[in-house]
C-alpha positions as CSV (number, residue, x, y, z in Angstrom):
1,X,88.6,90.3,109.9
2,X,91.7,89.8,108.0
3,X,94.8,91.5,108.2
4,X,94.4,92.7,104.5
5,X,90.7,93.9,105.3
6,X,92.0,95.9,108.4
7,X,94.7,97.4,106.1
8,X,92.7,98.3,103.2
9,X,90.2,99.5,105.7
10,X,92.7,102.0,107.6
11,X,93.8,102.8,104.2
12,X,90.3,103.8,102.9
13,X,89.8,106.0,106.5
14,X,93.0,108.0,106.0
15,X,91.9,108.6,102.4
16,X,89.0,110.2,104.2
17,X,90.7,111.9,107.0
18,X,92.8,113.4,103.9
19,X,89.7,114.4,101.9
20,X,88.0,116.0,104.4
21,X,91.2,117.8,105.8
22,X,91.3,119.2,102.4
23,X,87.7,120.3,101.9
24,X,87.9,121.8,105.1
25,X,91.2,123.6,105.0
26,X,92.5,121.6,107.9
27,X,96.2,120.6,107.4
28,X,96.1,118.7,110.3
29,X,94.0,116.3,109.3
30,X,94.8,116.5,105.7
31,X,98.4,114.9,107.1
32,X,97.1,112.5,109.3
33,X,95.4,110.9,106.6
34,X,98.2,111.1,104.8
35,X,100.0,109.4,107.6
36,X,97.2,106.8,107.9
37,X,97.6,105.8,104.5
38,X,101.3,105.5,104.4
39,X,101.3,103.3,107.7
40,X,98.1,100.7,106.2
41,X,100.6,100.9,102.8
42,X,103.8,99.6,105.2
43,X,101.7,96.8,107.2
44,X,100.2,95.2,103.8
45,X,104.3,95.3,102.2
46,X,105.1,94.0,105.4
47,X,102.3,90.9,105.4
48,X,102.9,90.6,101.3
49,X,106.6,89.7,103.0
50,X,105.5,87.4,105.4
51,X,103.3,85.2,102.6
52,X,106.5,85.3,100.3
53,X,108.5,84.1,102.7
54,X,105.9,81.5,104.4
55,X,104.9,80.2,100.4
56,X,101.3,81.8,100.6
């Protein structure tokens, strides 16, 4: 699996983590998604970086 698969794929899971938090009333797991998200979001800036720099 790529990199940008397993980042999209976190993504998607904390988007779920965050809906379901939010049906439920759980803040706790409303945030974590949100955290989830934020942290697939940082790896795929940080591996958009990387191809700039290595021409990709």
């Amino acid at each position: 699996m790529s990199d940008k698969a397993k980042h999209e794929a976190e993504d998607l899971g904390g988007k779920l983590k965050e809906t379901a938090g939010a049906a439920t009333g759980n803040r706790d797991l409303e945030n974590d998604g949100k955290t989830d998200q934020a942290g697939a979001k940082l790896k795929q800036v940080g591996d958009d970086i990387k191809n700039a720099v290595k021409g990709d």
